[in-house]
ZAMARGU-201337 format. One record per residue (C-alpha): x, z, y. Coordinates in steps of 0.1 Angstrom, whole numbers, plus 5000, padded with zeros to 4 digits. Layout:
// residues N
> px, pz, py
> X, Z, Y
...
// end
This chain:
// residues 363
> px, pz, py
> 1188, 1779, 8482
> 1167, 1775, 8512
> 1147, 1740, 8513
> 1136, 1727, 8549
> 1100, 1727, 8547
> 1105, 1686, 8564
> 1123, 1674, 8532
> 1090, 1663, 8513
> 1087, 1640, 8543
> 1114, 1620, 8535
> 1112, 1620, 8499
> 1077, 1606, 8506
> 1083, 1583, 8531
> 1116, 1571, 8505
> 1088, 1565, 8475
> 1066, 1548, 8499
> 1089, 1522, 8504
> 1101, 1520, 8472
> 1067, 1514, 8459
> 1059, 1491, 8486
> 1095, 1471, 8484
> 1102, 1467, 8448
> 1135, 1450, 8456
> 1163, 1472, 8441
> 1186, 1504, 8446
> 1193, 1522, 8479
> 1228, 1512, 8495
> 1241, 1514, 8530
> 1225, 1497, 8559
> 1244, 1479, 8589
> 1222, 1501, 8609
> 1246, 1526, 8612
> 1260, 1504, 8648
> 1225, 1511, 8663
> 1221, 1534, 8692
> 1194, 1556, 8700
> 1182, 1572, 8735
> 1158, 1599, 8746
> 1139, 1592, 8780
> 1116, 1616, 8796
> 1082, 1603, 8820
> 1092, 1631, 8846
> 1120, 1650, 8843
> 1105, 1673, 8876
> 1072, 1680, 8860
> 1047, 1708, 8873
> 1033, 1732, 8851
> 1006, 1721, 8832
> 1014, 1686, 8832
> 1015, 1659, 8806
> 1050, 1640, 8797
> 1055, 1617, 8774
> 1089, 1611, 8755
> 1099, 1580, 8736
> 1127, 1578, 8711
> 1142, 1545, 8713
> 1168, 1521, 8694
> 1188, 1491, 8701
> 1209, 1467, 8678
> 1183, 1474, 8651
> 1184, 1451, 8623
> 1155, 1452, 8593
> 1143, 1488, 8599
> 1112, 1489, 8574
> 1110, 1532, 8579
> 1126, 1550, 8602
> 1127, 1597, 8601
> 1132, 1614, 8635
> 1149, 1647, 8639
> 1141, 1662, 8674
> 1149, 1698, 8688
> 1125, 1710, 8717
> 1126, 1737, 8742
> 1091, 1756, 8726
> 1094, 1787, 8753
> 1088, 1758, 8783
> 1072, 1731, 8763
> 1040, 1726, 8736
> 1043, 1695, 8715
> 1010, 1677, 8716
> 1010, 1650, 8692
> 1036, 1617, 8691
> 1028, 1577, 8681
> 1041, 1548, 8670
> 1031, 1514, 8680
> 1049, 1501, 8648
> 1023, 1483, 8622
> 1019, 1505, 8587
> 1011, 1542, 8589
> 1030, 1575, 8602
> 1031, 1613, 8580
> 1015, 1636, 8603
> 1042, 1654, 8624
> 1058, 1687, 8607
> 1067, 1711, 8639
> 1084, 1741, 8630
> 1092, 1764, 8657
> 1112, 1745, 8679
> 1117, 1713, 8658
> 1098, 1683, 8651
> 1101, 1658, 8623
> 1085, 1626, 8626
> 1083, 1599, 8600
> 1069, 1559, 8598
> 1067, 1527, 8573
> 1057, 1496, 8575
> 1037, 1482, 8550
> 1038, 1452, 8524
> 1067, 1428, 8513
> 1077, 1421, 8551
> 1109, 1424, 8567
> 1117, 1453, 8591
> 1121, 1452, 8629
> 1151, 1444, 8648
> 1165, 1446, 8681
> 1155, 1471, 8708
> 1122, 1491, 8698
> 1106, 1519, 8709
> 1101, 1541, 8672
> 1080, 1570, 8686
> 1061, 1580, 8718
> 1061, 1623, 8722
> 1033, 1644, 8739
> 1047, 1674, 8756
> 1026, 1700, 8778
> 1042, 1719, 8800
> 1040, 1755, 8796
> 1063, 1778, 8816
> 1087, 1769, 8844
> 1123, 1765, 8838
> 1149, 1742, 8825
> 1135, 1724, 8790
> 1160, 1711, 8765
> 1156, 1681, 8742
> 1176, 1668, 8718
> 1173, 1642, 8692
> 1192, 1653, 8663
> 1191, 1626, 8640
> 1173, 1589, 8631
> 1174, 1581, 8595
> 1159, 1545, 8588
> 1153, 1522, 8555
> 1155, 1486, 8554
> 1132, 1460, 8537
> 1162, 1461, 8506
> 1156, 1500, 8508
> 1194, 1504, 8521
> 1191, 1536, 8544
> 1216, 1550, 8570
> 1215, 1583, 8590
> 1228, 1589, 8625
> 1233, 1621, 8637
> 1232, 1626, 8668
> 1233, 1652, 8698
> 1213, 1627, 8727
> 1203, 1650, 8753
> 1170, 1647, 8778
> 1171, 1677, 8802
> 1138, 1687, 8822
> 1136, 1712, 8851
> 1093, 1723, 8849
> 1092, 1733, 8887
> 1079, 1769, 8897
> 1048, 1777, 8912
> 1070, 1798, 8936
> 1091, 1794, 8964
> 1122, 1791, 8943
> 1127, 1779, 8903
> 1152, 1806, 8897
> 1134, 1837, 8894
> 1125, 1841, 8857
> 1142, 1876, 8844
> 1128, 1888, 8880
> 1093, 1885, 8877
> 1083, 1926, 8894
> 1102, 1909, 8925
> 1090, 1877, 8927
> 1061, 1894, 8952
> 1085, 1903, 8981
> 1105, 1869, 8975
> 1078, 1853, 8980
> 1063, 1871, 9008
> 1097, 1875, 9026
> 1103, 1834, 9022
> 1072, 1824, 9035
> 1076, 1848, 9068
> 1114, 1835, 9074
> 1129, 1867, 9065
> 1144, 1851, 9037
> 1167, 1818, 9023
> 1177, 1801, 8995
> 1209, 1799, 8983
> 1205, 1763, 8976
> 1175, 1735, 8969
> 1148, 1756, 8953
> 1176, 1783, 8944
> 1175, 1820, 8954
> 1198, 1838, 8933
> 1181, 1870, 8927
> 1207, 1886, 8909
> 1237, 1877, 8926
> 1252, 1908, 8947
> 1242, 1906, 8983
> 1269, 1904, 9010
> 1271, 1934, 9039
> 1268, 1902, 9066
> 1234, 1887, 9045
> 1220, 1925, 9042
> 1223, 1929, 9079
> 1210, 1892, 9086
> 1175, 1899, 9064
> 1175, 1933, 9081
> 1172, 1922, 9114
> 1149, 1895, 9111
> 1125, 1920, 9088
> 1119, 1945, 9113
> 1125, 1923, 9146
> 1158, 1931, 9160
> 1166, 1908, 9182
> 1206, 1897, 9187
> 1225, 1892, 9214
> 1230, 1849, 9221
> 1259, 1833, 9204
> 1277, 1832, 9238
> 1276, 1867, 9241
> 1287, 1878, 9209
> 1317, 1854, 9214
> 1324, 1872, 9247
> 1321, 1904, 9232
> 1340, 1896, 9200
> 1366, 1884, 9225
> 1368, 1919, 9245
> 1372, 1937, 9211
> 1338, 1945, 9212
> 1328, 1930, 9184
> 1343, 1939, 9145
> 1377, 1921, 9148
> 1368, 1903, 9114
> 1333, 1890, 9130
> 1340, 1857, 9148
> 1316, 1850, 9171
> 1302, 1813, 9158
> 1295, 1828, 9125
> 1259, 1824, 9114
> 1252, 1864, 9114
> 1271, 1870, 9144
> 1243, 1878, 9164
> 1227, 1902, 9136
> 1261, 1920, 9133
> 1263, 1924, 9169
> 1229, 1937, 9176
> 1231, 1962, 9146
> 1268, 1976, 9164
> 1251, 1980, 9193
> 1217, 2000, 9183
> 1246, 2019, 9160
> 1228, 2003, 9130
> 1266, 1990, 9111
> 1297, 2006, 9117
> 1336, 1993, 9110
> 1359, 2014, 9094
> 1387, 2031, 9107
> 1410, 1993, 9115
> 1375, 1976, 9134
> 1368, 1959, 9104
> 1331, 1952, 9094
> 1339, 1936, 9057
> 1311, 1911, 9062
> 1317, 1892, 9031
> 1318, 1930, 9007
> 1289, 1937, 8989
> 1263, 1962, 9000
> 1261, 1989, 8974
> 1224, 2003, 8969
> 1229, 2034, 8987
> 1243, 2017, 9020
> 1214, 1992, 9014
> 1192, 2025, 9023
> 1210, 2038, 9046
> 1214, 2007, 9069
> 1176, 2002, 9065
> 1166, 2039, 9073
> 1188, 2037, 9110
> 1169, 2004, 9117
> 1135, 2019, 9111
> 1149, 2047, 9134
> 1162, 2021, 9160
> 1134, 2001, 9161
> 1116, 2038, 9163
> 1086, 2025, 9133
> 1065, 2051, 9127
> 1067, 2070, 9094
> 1042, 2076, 9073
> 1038, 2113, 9058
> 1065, 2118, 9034
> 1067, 2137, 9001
> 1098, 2161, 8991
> 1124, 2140, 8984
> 1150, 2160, 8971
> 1123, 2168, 8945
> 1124, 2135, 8936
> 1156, 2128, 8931
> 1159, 2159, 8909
> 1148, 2134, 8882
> 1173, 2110, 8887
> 1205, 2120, 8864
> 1231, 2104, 8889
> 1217, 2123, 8921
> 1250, 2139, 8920
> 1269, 2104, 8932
> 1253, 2101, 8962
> 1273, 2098, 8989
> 1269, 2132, 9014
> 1263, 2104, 9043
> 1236, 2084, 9027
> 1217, 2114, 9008
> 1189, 2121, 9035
> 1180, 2088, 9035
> 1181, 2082, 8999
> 1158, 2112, 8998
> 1132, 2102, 9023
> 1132, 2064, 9008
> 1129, 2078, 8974
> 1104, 2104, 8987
> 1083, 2077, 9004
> 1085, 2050, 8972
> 1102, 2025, 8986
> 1131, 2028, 8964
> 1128, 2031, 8925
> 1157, 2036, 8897
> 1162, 2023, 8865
> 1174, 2038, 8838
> 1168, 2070, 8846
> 1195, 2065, 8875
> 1193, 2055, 8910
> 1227, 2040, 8908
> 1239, 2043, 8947
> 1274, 2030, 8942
> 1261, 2002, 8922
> 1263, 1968, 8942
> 1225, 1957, 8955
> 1214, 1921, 8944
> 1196, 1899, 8965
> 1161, 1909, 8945
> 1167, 1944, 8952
> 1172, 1937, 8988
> 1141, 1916, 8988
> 1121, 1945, 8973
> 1133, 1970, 8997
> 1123, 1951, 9031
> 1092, 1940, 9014
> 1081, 1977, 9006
> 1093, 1987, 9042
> 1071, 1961, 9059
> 1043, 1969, 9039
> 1044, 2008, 9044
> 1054, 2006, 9082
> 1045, 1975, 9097
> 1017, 1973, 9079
> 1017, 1940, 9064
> 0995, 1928, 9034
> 1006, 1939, 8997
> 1002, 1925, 8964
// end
């Protein structure tokens, strides 16, 4: 049978007190109506900072020792150390991966505290950004009469440790975060929300063209206009012409960058698979007439691709001169073209196109 290694804590802290309290045998404690909290300093802390969380009662009556259960995020957080202001002593913390056990007695023939008290002040350093869980899992406490009652509990304290990037969602992503970055700070990019990118949700046709045309410096025709010309049929009937990428959709129709299918219908809210994601890039570096660097044999390099086969007979030149010219990499030993692009993958691409042809700074 497996023993936790924090049982010699209690048994400890249990013959303390009944050294210290000769009064009689353990029994049940009206302690068990007490309620406990878990409150964090910051709850929006940078990394590297300091935060101090206190476990806390109320309706205590005659606690002489009190045992802490408490489960921490250890991938986000390092415990430091933890104190009591409580007279008598406290056994060192036990940590154990992501738990901590934290046990305190007073001392002497005295009667416990009761009330509202604060039992134990945590030290947590920050370590990583990200969303930090605490939890405290149980309180077990001892009266002056060496009654005892435990709690178990599930009280929650979540923390958000805020990114040194533009955006706290972009762990799992970290080869992107680069062009994120980059493509944020020129404009080229958004959010999806306060601090939120969404790296690996799939990126809509409408968005695609949007980041496109901002990248590389298309400009749009005016709102008015693309009304007007959404009104004369010019436009893709399922473009309206106050939509936010109106104007990118219209200028990319008219330089012949995006094209509607056979009803006039631009599926704007349809995700862009990886291959059209090329393809739509290559014919605005041709627009916009960029010069191109010297490329290498791409259809040699997609010979080592084992789904060069699904390429679409529209999109393979340009799949082979974006593979040829590394802007585009597979995974998986595939370059999955009818997979749907997500908005990191998109990032990445205008980030290497910017840096190869318009000769921006890399990483």
């Amino acid at each position: 049978m497996h023993i936790p290694k924090w049982l010699p804590v209690l048994s400890l802290l249990l013959a303390l007190s009944c050294l210290l309290l000769p009064f009689g045998v353990q029994a049940e404690t009206s302690n068990l109506s007490a309620s406990y909290t878990l409150t964090v300093s910051n709850d929006k802390p940078e990394i590297g900072e300091t935060l101090e969380v206190r476990v806390q009662g109320s309706n205590l009556n005659d606690v002489y020792a009190f045992e802490i259960n408490l489960f921490y995020d250890a991938d986000v957080l390092t415990f430091l150390n933890a104190k009591s202001d409580w007279p008598g002593f406290s056994i060192p913390p036990i940590v154990t991966d992501n738990h901590v056990q934290l046990a305190h007695t007073l001392v002497g023939k005295k009667p416990g505290l009761s009330d509202s008290q604060t039992f134990m002040t945590l030290r947590f350093k920050t370590a990583h950004y990200g969303k930090a869980e605490l939890v405290l899992q149980s309180v077990k406490t001892v009266d002056s009469k060496l009654a005892s009652a435990t709690i178990s509990l599930s009280q929650q304290a979540i923390l958000t440790v805020k990114s040194p990037f533009a955006f706290d969602d972009l762990e799992g992503f970290e080869w992107e975060i680069p062009a994120i970055e980059a493509l944020a700070a020129k404009g080229i990019i958004n959010g999806t929300g306060d601090r939120t990118f969404s790296p690996g949700s799939a990126i809509s046709r409408a968005d695609y063209v949007v980041m496109l045309m901002r990248a590389l410096g298309v400009k749009g025709a005016s709102s008015a206009e693309a009304t007007a010309g959404a009104e004369a049929g010019v436009m893709f009937d399922d473009v309206p012409g106050d939509v936010y990428y109106a104007e990118a959709v219209a200028a990319a129709k008219q330089l012949g960058i995006v094209e509607g299918d056979e009803q006039g219908a631009f599926h704007p809210s349809a995700p862009v698979t990886r291959e059209d994601m090329i393809v739509l890039a290559d014919r605005t570096l041709h627009a916009v007439k960029a010069s191109t660097p010297t490329m290498t044999d791409g259809a040699t390099s997609l010979a080592s691709y084992l789904d060069a086969a699904a390429i679409s007979d529209y999109a393979r030149a340009s799949v082979e001169a974006f593979v040829g010219l590394d802007l585009v990499h597979g995974y998986d030993d595939g370059l999955w073209p009818q997979a749907q692009s997500n908005r990191a993958q998109a990032a990445v691409l205008l980030y290497n196109i910017l840096v190869k042809f318009m000769k921006i700074s890399g990483s």
